[in-house]
C-alpha positions in Angstrom: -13.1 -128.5 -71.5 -12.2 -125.1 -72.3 -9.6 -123.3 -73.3 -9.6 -120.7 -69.8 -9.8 -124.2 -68.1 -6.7 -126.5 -69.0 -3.7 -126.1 -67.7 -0.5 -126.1 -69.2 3.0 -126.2 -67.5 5.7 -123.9 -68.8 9.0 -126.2 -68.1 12.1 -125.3 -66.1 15.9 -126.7 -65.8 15.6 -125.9 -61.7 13.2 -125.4 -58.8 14.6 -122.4 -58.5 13.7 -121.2 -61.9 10.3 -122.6 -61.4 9.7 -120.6 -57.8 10.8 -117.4 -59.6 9.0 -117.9 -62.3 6.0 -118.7 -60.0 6.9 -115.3 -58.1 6.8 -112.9 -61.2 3.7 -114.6 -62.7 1.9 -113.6 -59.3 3.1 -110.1 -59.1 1.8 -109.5 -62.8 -1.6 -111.1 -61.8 -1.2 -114.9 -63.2 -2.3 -117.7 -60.9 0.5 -120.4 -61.6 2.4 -123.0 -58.5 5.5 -124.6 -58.8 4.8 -128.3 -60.3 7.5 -131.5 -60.7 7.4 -132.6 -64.0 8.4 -136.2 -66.3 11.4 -135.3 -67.4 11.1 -137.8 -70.1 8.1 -135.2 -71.6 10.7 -132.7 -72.6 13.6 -132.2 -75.1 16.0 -131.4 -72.4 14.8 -133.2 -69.5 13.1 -130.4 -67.3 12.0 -131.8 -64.3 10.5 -128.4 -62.8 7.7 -126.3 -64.0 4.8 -124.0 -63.7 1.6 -124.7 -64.1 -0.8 -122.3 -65.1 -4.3 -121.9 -66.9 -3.8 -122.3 -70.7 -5.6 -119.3 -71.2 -2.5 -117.7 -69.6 0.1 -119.0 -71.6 1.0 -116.2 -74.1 0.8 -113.5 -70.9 2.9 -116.0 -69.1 5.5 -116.4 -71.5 6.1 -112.6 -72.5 6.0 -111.7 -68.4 8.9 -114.2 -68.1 10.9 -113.2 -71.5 10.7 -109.3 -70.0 12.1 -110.3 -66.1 14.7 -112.4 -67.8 13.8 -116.1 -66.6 14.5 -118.6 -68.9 12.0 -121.1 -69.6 11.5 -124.3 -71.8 9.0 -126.0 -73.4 5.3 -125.3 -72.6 3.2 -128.6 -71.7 -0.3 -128.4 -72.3 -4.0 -129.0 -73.6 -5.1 -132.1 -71.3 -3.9 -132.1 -67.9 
């Protein structure tokens, strides 16, 4: 499987953070939905997240640094 085709989940402490984050990866042109995630998967036990192709990630990441949403971990490669 490629790269463009994984998807990865870029974690969230809240739903809310997660629907946000989901809103402002849309506007800038990223497909991504809000996704529950296995808290036990992350250092701080975010149960929300985004999930989004892989290829996506870096975009992603500096889109949600610049409208100021935090974000954890990012989950990835095989789901």
């Amino acid at each position: 499987m490629t790269k463009e085709m994984r998807k990865c989940i870029i974690t969230t402490k809240s739903q809310t953070l997660a629907k946000k984050a989901e809103r402002a990866l849309l506007k800038v042109g990223i497909g991504a939905r809000v996704t529950s995630v296995d808290p036990s998967l992350t250092e701080r036990g975010c149960g929300w997240g985004v999930e989004l192709p892989c290829a996506d990630v870096t975009p992603a990441e500096e889109a949600l640094r610049r409208d100021r949403i935090y974000f954890g971990v990012t989950l990835g490669g095989g789901i």
